[in-house]
C-alpha positions as protocol buffer text, in pm:
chain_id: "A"
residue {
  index: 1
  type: UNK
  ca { x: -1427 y: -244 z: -324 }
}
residue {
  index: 2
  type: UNK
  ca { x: -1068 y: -115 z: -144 }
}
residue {
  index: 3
  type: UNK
  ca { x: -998 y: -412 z: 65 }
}
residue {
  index: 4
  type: UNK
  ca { x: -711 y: -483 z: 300 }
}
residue {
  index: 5
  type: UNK
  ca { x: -510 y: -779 z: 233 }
}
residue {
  index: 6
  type: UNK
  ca { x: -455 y: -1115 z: 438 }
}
residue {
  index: 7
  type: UNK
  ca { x: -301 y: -1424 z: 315 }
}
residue {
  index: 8
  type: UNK
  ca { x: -469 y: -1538 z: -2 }
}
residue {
  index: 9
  type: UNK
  ca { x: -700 y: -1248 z: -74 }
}
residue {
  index: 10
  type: UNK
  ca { x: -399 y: -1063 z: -303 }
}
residue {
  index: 11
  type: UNK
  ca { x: -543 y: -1354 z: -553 }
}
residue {
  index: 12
  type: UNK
  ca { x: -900 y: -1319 z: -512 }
}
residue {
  index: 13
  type: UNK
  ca { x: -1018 y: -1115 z: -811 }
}
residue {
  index: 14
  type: UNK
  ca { x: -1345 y: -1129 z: -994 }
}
residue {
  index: 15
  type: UNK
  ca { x: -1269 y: -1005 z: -1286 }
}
residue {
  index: 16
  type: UNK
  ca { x: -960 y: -904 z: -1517 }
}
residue {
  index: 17
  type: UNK
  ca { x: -669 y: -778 z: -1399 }
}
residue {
  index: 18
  type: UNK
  ca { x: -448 y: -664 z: -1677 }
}
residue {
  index: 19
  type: UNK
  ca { x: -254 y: -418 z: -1487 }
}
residue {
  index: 20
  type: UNK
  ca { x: -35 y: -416 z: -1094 }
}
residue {
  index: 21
  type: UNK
  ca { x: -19 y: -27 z: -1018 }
}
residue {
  index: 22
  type: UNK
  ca { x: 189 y: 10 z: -711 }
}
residue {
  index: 23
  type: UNK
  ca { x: 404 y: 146 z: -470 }
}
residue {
  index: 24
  type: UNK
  ca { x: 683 y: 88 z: -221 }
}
residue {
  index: 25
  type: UNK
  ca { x: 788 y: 272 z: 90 }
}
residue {
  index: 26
  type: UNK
  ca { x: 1121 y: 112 z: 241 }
}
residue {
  index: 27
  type: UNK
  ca { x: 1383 y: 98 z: 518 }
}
residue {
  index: 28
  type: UNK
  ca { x: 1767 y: 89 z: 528 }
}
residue {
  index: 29
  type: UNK
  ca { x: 1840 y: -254 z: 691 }
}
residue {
  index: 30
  type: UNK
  ca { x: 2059 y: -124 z: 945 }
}
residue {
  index: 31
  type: UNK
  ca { x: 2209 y: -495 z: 1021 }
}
residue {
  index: 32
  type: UNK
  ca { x: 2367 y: -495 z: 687 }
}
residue {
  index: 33
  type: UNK
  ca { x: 2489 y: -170 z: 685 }
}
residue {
  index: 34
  type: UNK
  ca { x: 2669 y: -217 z: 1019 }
}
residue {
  index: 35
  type: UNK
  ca { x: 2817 y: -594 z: 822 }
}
residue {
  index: 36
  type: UNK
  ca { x: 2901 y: -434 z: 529 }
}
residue {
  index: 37
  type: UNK
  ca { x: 2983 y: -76 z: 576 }
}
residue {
  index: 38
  type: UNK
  ca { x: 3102 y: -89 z: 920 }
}
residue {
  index: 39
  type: UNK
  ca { x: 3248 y: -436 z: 960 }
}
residue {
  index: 40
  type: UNK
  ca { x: 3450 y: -451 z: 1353 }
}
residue {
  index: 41
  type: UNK
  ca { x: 3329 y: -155 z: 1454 }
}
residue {
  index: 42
  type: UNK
  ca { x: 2991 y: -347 z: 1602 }
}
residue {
  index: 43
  type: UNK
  ca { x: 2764 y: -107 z: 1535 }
}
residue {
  index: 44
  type: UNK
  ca { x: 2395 y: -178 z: 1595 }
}
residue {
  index: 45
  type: UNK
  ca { x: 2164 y: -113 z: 1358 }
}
residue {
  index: 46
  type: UNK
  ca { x: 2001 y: 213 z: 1438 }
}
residue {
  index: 47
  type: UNK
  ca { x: 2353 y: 334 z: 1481 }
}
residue {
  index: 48
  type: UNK
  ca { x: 2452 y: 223 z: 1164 }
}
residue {
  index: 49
  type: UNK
  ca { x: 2165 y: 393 z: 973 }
}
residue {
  index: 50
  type: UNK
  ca { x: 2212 y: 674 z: 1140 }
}
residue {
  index: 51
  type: UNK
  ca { x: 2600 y: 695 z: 1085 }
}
residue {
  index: 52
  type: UNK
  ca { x: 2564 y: 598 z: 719 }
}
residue {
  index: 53
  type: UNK
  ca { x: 2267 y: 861 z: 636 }
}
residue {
  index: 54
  type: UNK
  ca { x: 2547 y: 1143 z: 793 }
}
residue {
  index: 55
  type: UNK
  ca { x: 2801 y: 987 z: 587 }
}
residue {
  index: 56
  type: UNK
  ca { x: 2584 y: 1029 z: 309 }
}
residue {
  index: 57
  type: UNK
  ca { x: 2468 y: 1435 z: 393 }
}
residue {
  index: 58
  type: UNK
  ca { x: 2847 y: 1455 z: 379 }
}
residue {
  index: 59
  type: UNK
  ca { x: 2882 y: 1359 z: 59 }
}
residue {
  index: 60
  type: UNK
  ca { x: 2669 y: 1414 z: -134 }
}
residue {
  index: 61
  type: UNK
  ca { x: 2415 y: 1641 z: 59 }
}
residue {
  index: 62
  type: UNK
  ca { x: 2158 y: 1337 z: 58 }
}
residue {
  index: 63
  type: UNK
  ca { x: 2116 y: 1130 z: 291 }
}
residue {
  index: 64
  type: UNK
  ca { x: 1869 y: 887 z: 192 }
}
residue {
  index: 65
  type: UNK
  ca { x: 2030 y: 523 z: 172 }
}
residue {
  index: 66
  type: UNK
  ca { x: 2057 y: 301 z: -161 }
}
residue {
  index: 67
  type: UNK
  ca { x: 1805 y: 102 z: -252 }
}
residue {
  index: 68
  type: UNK
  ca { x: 2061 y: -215 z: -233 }
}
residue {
  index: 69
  type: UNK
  ca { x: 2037 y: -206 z: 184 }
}
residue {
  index: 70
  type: UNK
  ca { x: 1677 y: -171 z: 194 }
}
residue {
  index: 71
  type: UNK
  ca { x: 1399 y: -385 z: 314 }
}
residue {
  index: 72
  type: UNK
  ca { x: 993 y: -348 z: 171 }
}
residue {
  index: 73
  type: UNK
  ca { x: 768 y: -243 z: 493 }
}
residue {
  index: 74
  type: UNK
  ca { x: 459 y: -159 z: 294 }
}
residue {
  index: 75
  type: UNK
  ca { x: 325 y: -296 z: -43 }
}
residue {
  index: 76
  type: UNK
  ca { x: 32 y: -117 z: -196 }
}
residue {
  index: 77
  type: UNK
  ca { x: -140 y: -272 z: -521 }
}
residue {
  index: 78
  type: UNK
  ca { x: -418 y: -133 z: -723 }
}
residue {
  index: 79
  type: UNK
  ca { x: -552 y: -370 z: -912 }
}
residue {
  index: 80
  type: UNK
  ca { x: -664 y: -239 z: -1259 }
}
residue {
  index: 81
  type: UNK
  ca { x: -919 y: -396 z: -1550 }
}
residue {
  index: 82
  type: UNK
  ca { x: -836 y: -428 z: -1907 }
}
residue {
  index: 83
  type: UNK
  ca { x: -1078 y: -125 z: -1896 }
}
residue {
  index: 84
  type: UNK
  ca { x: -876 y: 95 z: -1690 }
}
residue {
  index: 85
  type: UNK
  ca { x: -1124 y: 40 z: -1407 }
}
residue {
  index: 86
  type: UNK
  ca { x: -956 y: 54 z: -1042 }
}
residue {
  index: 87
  type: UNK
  ca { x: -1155 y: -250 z: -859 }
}
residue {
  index: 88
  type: UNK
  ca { x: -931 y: -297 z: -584 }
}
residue {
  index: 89
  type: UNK
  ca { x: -600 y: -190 z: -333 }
}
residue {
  index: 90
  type: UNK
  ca { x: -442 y: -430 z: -108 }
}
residue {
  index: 91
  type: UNK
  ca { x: -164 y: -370 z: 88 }
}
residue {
  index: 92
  type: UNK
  ca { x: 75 y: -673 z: 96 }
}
residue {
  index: 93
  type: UNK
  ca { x: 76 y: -905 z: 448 }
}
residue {
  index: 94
  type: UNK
  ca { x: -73 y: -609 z: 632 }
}
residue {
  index: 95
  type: UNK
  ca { x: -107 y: -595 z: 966 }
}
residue {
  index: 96
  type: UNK
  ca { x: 209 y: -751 z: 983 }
}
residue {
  index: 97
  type: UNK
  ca { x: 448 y: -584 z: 708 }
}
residue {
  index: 98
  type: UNK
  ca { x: 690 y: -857 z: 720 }
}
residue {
  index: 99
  type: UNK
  ca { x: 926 y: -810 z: 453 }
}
residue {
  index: 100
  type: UNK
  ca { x: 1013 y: -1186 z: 344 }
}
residue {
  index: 101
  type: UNK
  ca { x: 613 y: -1220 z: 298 }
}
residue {
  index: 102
  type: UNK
  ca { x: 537 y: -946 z: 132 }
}
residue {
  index: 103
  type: UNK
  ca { x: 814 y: -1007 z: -164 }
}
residue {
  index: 104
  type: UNK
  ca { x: 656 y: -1323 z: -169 }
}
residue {
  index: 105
  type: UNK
  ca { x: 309 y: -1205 z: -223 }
}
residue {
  index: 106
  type: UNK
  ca { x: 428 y: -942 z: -470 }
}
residue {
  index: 107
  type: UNK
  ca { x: 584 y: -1191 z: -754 }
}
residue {
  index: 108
  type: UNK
  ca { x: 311 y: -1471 z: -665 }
}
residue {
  index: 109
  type: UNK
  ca { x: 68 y: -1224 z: -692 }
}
residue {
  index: 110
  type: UNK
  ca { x: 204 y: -1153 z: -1026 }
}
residue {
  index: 111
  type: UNK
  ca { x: 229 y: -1470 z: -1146 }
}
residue {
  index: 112
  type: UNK
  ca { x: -92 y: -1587 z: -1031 }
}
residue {
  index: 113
  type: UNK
  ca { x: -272 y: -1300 z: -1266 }
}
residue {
  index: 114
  type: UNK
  ca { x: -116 y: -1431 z: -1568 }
}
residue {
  index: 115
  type: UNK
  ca { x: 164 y: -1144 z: -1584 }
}
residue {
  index: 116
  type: UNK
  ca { x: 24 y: -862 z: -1583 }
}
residue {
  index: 117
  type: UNK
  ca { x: 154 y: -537 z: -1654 }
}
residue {
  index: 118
  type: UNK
  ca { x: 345 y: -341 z: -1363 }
}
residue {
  index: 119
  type: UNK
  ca { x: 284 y: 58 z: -1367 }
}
residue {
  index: 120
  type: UNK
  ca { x: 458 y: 230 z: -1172 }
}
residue {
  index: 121
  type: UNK
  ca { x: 609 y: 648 z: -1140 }
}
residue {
  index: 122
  type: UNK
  ca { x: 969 y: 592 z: -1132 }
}
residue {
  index: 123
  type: UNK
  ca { x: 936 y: 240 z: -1061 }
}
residue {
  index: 124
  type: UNK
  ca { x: 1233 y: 142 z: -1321 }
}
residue {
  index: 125
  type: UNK
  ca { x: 1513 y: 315 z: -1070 }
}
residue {
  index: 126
  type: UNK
  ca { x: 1353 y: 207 z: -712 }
}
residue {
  index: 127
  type: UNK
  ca { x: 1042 y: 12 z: -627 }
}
residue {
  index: 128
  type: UNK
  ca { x: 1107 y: -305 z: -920 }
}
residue {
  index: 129
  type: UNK
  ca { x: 1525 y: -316 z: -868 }
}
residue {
  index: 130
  type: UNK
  ca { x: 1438 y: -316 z: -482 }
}
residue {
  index: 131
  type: UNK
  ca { x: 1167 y: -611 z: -479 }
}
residue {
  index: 132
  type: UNK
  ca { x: 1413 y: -806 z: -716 }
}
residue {
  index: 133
  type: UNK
  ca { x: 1667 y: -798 z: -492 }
}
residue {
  index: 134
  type: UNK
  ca { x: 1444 y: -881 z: -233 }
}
residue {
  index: 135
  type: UNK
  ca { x: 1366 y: -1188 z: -398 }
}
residue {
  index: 136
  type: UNK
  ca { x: 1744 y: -1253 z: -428 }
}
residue {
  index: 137
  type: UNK
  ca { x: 1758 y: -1205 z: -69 }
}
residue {
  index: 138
  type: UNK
  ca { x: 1462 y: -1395 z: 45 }
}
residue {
  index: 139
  type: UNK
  ca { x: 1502 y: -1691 z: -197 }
}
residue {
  index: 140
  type: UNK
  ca { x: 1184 y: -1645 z: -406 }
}
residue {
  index: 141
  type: UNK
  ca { x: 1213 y: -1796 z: -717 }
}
residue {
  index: 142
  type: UNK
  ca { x: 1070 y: -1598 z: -981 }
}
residue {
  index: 143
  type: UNK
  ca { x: 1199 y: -1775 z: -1371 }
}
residue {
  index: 144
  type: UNK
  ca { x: 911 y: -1572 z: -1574 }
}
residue {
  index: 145
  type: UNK
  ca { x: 1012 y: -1242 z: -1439 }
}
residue {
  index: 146
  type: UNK
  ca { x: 1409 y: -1342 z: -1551 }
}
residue {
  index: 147
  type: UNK
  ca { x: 1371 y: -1543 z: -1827 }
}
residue {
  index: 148
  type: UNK
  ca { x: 1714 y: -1378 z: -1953 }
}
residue {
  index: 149
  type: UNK
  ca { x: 1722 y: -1614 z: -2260 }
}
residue {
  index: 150
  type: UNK
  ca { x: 1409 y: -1503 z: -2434 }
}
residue {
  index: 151
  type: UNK
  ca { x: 1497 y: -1239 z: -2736 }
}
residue {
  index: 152
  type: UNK
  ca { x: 1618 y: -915 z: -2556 }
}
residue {
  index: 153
  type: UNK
  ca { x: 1333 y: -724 z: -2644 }
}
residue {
  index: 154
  type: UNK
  ca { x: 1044 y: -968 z: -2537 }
}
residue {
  index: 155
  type: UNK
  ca { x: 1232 y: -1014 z: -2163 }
}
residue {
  index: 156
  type: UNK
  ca { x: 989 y: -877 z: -1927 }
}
residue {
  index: 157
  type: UNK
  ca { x: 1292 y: -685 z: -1765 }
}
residue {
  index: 158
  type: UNK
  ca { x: 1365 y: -502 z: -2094 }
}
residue {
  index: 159
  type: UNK
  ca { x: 1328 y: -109 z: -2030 }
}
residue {
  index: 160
  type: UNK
  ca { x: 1156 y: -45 z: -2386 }
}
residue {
  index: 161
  type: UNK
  ca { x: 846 y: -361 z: -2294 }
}
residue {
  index: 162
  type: UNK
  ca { x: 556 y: -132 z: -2211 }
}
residue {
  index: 163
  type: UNK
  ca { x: 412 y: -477 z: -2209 }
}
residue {
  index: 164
  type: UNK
  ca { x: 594 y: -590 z: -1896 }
}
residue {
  index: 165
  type: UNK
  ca { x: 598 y: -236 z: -1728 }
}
residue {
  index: 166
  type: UNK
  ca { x: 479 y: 71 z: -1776 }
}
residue {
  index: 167
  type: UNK
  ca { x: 687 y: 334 z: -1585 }
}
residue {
  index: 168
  type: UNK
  ca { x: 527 y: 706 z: -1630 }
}
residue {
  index: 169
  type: UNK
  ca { x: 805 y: 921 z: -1524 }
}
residue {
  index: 170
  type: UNK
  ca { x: 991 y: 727 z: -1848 }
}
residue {
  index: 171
  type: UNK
  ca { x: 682 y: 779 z: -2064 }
}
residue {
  index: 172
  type: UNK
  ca { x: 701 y: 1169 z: -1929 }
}
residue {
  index: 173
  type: UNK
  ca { x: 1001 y: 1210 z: -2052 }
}
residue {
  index: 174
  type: UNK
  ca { x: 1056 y: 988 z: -2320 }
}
residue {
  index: 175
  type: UNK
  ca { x: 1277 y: 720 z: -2151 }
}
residue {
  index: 176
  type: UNK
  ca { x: 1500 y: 975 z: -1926 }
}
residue {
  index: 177
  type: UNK
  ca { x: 1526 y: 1241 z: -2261 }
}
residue {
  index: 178
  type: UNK
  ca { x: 1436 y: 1501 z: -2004 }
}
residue {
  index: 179
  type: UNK
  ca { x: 1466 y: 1568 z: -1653 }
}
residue {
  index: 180
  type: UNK
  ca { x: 1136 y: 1616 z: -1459 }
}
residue {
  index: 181
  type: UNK
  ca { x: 1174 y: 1843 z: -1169 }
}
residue {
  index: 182
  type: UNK
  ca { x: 907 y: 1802 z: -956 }
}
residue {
  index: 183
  type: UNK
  ca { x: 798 y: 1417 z: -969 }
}
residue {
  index: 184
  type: UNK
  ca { x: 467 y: 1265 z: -907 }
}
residue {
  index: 185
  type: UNK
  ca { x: 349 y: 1526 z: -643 }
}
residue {
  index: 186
  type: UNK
  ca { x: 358 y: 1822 z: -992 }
}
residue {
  index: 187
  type: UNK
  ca { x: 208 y: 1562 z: -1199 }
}
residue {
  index: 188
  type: UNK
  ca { x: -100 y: 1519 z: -931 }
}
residue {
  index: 189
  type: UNK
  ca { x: -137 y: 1867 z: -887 }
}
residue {
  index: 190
  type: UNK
  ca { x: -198 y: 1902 z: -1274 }
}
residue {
  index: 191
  type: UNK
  ca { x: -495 y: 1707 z: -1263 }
}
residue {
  index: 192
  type: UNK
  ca { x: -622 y: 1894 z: -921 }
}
residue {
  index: 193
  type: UNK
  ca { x: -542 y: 1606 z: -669 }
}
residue {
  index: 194
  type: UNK
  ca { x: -339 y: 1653 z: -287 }
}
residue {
  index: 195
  type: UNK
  ca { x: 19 y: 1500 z: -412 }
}
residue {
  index: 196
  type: UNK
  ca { x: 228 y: 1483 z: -117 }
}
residue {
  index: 197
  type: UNK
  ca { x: 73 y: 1564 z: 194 }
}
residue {
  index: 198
  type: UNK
  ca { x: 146 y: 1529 z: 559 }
}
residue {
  index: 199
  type: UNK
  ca { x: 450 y: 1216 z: 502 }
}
residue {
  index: 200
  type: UNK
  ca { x: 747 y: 1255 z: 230 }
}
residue {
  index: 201
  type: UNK
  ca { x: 952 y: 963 z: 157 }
}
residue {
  index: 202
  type: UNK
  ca { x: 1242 y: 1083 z: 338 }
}
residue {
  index: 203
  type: UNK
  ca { x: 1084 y: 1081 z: 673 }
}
residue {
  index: 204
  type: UNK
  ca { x: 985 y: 669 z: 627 }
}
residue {
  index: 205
  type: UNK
  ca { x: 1301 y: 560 z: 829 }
}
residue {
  index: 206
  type: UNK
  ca { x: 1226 y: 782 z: 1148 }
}
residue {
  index: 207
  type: UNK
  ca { x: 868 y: 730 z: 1126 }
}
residue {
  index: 208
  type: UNK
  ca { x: 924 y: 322 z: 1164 }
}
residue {
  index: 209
  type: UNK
  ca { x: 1208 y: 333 z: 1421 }
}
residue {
  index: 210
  type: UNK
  ca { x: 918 y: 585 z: 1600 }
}
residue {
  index: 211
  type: UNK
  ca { x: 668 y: 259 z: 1557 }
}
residue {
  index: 212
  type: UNK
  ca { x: 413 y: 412 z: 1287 }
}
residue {
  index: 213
  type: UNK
  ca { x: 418 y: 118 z: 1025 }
}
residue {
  index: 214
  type: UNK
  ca { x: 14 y: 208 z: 982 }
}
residue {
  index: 215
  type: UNK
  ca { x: 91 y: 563 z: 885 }
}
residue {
  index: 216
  type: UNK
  ca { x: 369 y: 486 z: 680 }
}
residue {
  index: 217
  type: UNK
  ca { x: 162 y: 245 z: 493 }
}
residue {
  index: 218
  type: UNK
  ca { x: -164 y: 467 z: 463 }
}
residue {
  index: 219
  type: UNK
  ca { x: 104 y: 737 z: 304 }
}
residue {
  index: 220
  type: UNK
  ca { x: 176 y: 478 z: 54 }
}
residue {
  index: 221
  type: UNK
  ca { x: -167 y: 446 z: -8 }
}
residue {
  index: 222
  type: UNK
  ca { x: -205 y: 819 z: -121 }
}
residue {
  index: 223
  type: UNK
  ca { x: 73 y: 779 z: -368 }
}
residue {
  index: 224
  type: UNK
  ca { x: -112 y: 502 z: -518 }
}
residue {
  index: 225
  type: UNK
  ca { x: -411 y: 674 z: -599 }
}
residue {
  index: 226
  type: UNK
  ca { x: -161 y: 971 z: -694 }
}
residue {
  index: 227
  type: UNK
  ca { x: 15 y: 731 z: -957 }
}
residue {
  index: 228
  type: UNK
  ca { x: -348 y: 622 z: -1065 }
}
residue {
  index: 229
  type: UNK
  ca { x: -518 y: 912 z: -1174 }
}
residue {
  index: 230
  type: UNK
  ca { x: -193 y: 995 z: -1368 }
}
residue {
  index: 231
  type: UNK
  ca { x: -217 y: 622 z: -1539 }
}
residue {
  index: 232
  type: UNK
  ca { x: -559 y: 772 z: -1651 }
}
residue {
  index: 233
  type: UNK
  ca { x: -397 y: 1055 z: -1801 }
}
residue {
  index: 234
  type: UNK
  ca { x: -141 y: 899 z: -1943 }
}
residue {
  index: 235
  type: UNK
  ca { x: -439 y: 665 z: -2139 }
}
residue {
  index: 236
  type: UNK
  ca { x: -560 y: 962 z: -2256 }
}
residue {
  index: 237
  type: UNK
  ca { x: -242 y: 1116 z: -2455 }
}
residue {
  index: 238
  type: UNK
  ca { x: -195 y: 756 z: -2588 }
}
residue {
  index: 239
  type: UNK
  ca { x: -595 y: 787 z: -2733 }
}
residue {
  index: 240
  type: UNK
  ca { x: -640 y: 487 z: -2524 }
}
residue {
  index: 241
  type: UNK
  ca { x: -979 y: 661 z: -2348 }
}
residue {
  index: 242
  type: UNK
  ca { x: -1148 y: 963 z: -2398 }
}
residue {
  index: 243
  type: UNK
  ca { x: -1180 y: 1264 z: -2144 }
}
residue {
  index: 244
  type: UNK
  ca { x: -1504 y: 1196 z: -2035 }
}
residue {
  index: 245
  type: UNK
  ca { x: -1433 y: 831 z: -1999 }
}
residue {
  index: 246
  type: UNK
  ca { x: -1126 y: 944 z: -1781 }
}
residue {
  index: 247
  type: UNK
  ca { x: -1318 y: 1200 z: -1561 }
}
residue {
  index: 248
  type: UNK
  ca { x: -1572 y: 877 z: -1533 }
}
residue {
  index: 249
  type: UNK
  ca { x: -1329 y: 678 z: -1405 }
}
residue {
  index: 250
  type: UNK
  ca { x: -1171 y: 955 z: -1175 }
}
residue {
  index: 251
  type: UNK
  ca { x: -1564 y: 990 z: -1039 }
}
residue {
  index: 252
  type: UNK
  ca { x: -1572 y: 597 z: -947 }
}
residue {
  index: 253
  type: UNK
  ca { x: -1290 y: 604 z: -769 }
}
residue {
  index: 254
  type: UNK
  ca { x: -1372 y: 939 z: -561 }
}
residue {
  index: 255
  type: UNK
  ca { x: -1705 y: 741 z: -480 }
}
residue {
  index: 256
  type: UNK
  ca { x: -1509 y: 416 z: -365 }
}
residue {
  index: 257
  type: UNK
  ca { x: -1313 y: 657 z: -134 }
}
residue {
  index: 258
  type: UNK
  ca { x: -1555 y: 797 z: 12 }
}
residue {
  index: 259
  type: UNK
  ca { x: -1760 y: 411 z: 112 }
}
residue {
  index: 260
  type: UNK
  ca { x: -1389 y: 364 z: 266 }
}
residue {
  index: 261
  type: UNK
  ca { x: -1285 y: 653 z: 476 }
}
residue {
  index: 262
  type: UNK
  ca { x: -1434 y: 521 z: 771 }
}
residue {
  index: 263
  type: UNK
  ca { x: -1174 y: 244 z: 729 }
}
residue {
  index: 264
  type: UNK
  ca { x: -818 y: 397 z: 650 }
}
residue {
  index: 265
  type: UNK
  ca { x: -752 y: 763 z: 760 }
}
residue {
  index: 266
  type: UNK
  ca { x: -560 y: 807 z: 427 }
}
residue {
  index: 267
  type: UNK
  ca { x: -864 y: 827 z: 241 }
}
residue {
  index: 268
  type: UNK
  ca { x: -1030 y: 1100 z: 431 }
}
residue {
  index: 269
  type: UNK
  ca { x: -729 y: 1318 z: 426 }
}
residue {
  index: 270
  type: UNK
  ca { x: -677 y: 1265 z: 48 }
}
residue {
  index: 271
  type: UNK
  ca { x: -1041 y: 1340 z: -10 }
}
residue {
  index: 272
  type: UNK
  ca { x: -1037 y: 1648 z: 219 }
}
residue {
  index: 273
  type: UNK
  ca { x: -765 y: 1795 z: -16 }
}
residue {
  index: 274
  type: UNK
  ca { x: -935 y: 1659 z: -282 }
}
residue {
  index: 275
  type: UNK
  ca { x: -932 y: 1898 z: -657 }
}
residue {
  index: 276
  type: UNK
  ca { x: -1146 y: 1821 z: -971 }
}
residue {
  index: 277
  type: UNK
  ca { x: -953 y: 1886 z: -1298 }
}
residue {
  index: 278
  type: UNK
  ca { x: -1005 y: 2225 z: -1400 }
}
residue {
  index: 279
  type: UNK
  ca { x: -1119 y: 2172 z: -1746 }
}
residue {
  index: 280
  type: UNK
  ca { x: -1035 y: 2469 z: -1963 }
}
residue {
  index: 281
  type: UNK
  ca { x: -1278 y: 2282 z: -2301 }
}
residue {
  index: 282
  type: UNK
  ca { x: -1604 y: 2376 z: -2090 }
}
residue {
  index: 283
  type: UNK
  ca { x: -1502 y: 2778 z: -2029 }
}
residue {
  index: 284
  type: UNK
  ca { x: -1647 y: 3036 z: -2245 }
}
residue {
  index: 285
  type: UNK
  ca { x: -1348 y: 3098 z: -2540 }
}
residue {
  index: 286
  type: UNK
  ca { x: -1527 y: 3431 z: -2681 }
}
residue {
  index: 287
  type: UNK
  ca { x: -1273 y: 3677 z: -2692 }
}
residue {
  index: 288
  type: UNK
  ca { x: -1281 y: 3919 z: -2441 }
}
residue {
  index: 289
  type: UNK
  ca { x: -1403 y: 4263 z: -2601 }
}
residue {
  index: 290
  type: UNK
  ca { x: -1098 y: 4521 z: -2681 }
}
């Protein structure tokens, strides 16, 4: 079942899990950036953000903050079988989204599963540097996860172990070979399903100092299932399933969504904008007559 998470129940699984799909949504911690960025001019926080996103627009015609001042607000995990089966998403210390907890959770979590394998899209650049330094920030001690002395390639923070994690925006484009305009929201809308809808990442800051944690999180929800069904995929270039054992898979989850909607709002809007995979192997391929 999708089930929300508590205190211990990130640990209660009943079968395999062999792989932690996830994703983060963030916020700048305006505290620091008024200590480190704006030292004696005592800022307050909001001011600070706000400041340092217009210094950013300035520069660089961005003005989303670096990972390095952010803070986790929302944690979602899918937990996935050995046979590619989705059995479960939590969302880390919810209702209460507190950031020291919910690093916790995360690298317990992990290391309570025996290690399994982290999939992310474009995980390597954001959500995995960001929950590291959140453990350097919150004191969590995680010596598996940074066991620097192992042999380079067998470190679990080694960009080539596909053991440790799988990022698919590096297996798109063959470890950052190629540039893929368009991110996850064109690689759900190949296989038919909503990609972003009604909140971007850009708009996570205003939405929390506005007071929405529970729509910020139920956003992060739909770029779970987004990152999912493009997991499946993925499985499926590598040989690792067949088509109809992906589109089986897809069909579970749909069905789980659907016993769920009731619960988190997400779910209905991702199903109402929901799109089977148009699958050109079952169309006619007679030739059109001249």
């Amino acid at each position: 079942m999708i089930a929300l998470l508590g205190t211990d129940n990130f640990y209660m699984a009943t079968s395999e899990v062999r792989y932690l799909l996830f994703d983060i949504e963030s916020i700048a911690d305006g505290n620091l950036i008024a200590k480190t960025r704006y030292a004696g001019e005592k800022l307050d926080a909001e001011v600070a953000v706000r400041r340092f996103r217009q210094d950013l627009m300035l520069e660089s015609g961005r003005d989303f903050i670096p990972y390095t001042y952010h803070l986790p607000i929302a944690v979602v995990v899918a937990k996935i079988d050995s046979d590619l089966r989705l059995r479960e998403i939590v969302s880390l210390d919810q209702p209460n989204h507190r950031p020291a907890v919910i690093t916790k959770h995360f690298w317990t979590g992990w290391e309570k599963y025996g290690h399994p394998t982290f999939v992310t899209f474009n995980g390597r650049s954001f959500d995995l540097p960001l929950m590291e330094l959140s453990a350097f920030r919150f004191g969590v001690s995680v010596p598996t996860w940074f066991h620097a002395s192992e042999r380079s390639y067998q470190q679990f923070r080694n960009r080539y172990n596909v053991q440790a994690h799988i990022d698919l925006h590096e297996m798109l484009t063959n470890f950052g070979s190629t540039w893929f305009r368009g991110g996850l929201n064109l690689a759900a809308s190949l296989l038919g399903k909503p990609g972003k809808m009604d909140i971007q990442g850009d708009m996570v800051q205003d939405l929390y100092q506005a007071g929405k944690v529970v729509e910020i999180n139920e956003y992060c929800r739909c770029d779970v299932l987004d990152t999912y069904f493009v997991f499946l995929r993925w499985n499926l270039l590598c040989g690792k399933i067949s088509l109809d054992q992906e589109q089986e898979l897809v069909g579970h989850v749909k069905t789980m969504l659907e016993q769920e909607a009731h619960i988190h709002s997400a779910y209905k809007s991702y199903l109402d904008r929901w799109g089977d995979w148009n699958n050109p192997w079952q169309k006619d391929h007679t030739p059109s007559p001249s």
